[in-house]
C-alpha positions as CSV (number, residue, x, y, z in Angstrom):
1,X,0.0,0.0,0.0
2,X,1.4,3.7,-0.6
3,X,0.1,6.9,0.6
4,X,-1.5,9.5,-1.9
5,X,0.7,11.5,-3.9
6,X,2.6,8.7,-4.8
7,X,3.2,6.2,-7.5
8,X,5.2,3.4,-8.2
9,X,7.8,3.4,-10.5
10,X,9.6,0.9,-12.5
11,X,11.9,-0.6,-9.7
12,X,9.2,-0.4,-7.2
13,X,10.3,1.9,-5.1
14,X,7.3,5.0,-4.2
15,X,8.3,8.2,-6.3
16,X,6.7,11.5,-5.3
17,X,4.3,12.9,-8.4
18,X,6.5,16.3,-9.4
19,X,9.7,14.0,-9.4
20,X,7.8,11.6,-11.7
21,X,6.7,14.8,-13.9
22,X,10.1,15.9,-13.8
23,X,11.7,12.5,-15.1
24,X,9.3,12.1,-18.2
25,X,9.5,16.0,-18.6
26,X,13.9,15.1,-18.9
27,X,13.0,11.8,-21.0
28,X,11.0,13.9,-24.0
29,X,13.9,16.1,-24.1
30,X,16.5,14.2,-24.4
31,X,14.3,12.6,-27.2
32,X,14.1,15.9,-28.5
33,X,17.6,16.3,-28.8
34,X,18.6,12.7,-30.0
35,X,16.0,13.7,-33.1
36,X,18.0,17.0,-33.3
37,X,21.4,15.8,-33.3
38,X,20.3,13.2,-35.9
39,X,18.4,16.2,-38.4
40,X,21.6,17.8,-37.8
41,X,24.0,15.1,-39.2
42,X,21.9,14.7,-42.0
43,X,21.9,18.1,-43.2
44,X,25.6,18.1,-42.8
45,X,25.5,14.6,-44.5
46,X,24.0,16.6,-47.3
47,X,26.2,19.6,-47.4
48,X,29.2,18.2,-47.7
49,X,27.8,15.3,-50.4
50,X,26.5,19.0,-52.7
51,X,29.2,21.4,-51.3
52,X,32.9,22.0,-51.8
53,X,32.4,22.2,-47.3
54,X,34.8,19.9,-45.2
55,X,34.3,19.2,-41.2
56,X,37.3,22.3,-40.9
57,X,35.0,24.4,-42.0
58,X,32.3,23.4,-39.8
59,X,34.3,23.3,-36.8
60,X,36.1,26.3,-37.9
61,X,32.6,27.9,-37.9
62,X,30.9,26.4,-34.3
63,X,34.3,27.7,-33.4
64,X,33.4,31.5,-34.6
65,X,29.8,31.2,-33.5
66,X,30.7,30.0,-30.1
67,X,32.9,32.7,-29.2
68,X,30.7,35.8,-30.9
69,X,29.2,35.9,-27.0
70,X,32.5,37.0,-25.7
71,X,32.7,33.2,-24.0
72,X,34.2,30.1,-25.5
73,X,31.9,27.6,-23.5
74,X,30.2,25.7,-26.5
75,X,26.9,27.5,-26.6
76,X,25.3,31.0,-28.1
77,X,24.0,33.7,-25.7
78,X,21.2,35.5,-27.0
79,X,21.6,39.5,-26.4
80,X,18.5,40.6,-24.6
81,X,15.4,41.5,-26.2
82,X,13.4,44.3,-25.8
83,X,9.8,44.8,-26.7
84,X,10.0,47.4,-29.5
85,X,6.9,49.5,-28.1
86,X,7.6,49.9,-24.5
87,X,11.4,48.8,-24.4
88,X,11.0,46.4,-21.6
89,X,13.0,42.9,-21.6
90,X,11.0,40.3,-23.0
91,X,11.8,36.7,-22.3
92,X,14.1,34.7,-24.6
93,X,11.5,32.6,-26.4
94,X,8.7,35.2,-26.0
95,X,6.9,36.8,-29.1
96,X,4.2,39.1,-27.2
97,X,5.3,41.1,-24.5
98,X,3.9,40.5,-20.9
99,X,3.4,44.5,-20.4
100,X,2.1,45.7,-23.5
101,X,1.0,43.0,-25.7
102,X,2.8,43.9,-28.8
103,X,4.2,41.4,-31.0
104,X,7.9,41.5,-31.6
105,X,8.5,39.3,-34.2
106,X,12.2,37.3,-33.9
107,X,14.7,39.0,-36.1
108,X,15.9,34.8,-37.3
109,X,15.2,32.2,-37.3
110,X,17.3,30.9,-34.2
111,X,16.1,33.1,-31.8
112,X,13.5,31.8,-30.6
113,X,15.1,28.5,-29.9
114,X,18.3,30.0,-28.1
């Protein structure tokens, strides 16, 4: 018997509910980024089969993108946004600001995602 709140889980053992959310919320994204990581190779798969492009040139470039923050740390900072109405901060994968309900549109098509 277990008290409320709880479930089991594979190995038995009582798991509280948010921890439960927490693991499936971790398991769909790391499938997210396995299917990623494999759209990724195939477009490089294709560029290099239809371009003059090597793997130096793609490092060479991760390499330029990566530091363009100011930090070589193997990811992109996004610069702030603010909403172009009332020039608060909107948050990084907002469209609509919180205050003042414009729309600010991404400027390309990474920013959203960053």
């Amino acid at each position: 018997m277990h008290e409320e709140g709880y479930q089991y889980h594979r190995n038995k053992a009582p798991v509280n509910k948010t921890d439960y959310q927490a693991r499936s919320k971790n398991e769909d994204l790391e499938r997210r980024l396995d299917f990623l990581c494999l759209a990724n190779m195939a477009m490089w798969d294709l560029l290099k089969e239809h371009t003059s492009l090597t793997e130096e040139n793609l490092i060479e470039r991760m390499q330029d993108l990566d530091i363009a923050d100011g930090s070589m740390d193997g990811k992109v900072e996004q610069e702030p946004r603010m909403c172009i109405k009332c020039e608060r901060r909107l948050p990084k994968h907002i469209q609509v600001c919180q205050y003042c309900s414009t729309y600010n549109p991404f400027q390309n098509a990474f920013e959203g995602a960053l």
